[in-house]
C-alpha positions in Angstrom: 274.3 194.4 23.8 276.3 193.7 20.7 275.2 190.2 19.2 277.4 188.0 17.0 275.7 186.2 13.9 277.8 183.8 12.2 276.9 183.1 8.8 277.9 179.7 7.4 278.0 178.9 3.1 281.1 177.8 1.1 279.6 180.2 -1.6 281.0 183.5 -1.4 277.9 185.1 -3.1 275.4 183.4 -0.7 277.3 184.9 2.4 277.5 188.2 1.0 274.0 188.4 0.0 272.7 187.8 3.5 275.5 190.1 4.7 274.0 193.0 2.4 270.3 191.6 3.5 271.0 191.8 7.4 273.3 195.2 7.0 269.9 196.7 4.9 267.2 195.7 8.0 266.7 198.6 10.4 267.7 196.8 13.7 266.9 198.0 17.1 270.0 195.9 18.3 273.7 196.0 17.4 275.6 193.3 15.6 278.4 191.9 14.5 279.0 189.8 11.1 281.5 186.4 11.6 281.6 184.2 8.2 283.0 180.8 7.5 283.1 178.8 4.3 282.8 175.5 5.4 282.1 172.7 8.3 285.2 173.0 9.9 285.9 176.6 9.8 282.4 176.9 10.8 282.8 174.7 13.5 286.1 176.2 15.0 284.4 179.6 14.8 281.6 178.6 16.4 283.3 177.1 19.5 286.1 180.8 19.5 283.5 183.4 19.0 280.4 181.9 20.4 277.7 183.7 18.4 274.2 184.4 19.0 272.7 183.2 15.9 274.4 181.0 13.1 272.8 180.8 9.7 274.0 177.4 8.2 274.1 176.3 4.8 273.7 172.6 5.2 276.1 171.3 2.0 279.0 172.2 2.9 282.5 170.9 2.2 284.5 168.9 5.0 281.6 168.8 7.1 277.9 169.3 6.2 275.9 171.6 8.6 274.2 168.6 9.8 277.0 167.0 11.6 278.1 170.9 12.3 274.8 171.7 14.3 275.0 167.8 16.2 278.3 168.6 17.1 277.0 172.3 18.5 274.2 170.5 20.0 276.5 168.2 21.9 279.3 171.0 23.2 278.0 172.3 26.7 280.1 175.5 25.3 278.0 175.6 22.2 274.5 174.1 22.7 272.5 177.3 23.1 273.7 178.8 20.3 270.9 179.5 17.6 270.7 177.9 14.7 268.8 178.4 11.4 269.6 176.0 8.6 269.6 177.9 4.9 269.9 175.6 2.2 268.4 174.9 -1.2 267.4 171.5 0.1 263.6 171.8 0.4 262.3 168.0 0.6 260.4 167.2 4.2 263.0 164.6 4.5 265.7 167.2 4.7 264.0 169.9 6.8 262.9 166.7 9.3 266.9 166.1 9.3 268.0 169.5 10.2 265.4 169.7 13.2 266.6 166.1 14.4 270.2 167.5 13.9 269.1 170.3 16.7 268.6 173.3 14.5 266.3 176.2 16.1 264.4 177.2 12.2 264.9 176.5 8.9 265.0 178.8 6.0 265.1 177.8 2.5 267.1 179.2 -0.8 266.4 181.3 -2.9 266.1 183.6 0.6 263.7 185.7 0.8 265.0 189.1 2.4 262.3 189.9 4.7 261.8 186.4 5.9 265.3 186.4 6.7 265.1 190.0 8.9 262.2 188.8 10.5 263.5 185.3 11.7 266.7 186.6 13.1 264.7 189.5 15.0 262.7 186.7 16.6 266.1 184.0 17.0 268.3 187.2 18.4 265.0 188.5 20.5 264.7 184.8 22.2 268.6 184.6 22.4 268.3 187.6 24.9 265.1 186.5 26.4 267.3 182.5 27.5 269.9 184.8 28.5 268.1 186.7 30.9 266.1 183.7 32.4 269.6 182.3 33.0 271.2 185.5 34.5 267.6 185.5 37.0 268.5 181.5 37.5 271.9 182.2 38.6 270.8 185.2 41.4 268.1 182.9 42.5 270.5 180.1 43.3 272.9 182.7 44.7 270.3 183.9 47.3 269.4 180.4 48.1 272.6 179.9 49.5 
């Protein structure tokens, strides 16, 4: 399975550098890089490609990844998509926001790299793990019938 991470950040130097950080990790799994440079395009991205995982920088122009990930939260289309919130906000305030806001983690800037590896492996190994509890949903309903 190929698996689609979106990474979110109006600064081109952020998305890069966890490009070149996830693109370094030794995955057992396949995937693919989408990026977007603000709420909007994040948003509209989000809702075409349907990714696994989205890393989300929360300050963001023409939206702020808060009101992205509520929006996400309250698609049907979109609201299993993972999210981890990166930002350099770091008060409890902020991280208590971004879990409110529906986010699945929360990572903060400066990244570290292997923090990073390690938290998608577990996002992209539970992404799987929902999908195939739904896939076993659907075939017991279909033999209920």
């Amino acid at each position: 399975m190929k698996y689609k991470i979106l990474i979110a950040d109006d600064n081109i130097v952020n998305v890069e550098l966890l490009d070149a950080y996830l693109t370094s990790a030794n995955y057992n799994f396949d995937y693919e890089i989408i990026t977007a440079h603000d709420g909007a395009e994040t948003l509209e991205k989000a809702i075409a490609a349907k990714p696994d995982l989205i890393l989300l920088d929360i300050m963001m122009p023409k939206m702020s990844g808060f009101e992205v990930c509520e929006k996400l939260r309250a698609n049907p289309r979109t609201k299993g998509i993972m999210i981890i919130m990166v930002t350099a906000l770091s008060e409890l305030g902020d991280i208590e926001r971004a879990v409110a806001a529906g986010c699945d983690d929360y990572l903060s800037k400066p990244v570290n790299k292997f923090e990073l590896i390690k938290r998608v492996e577990n996002m992209l190994k539970l992404r799987s793990i929902t999908d195939e509890l739904e896939r076993l949903k659907q075939y017991i309903n279909e033999m209920e019938k």
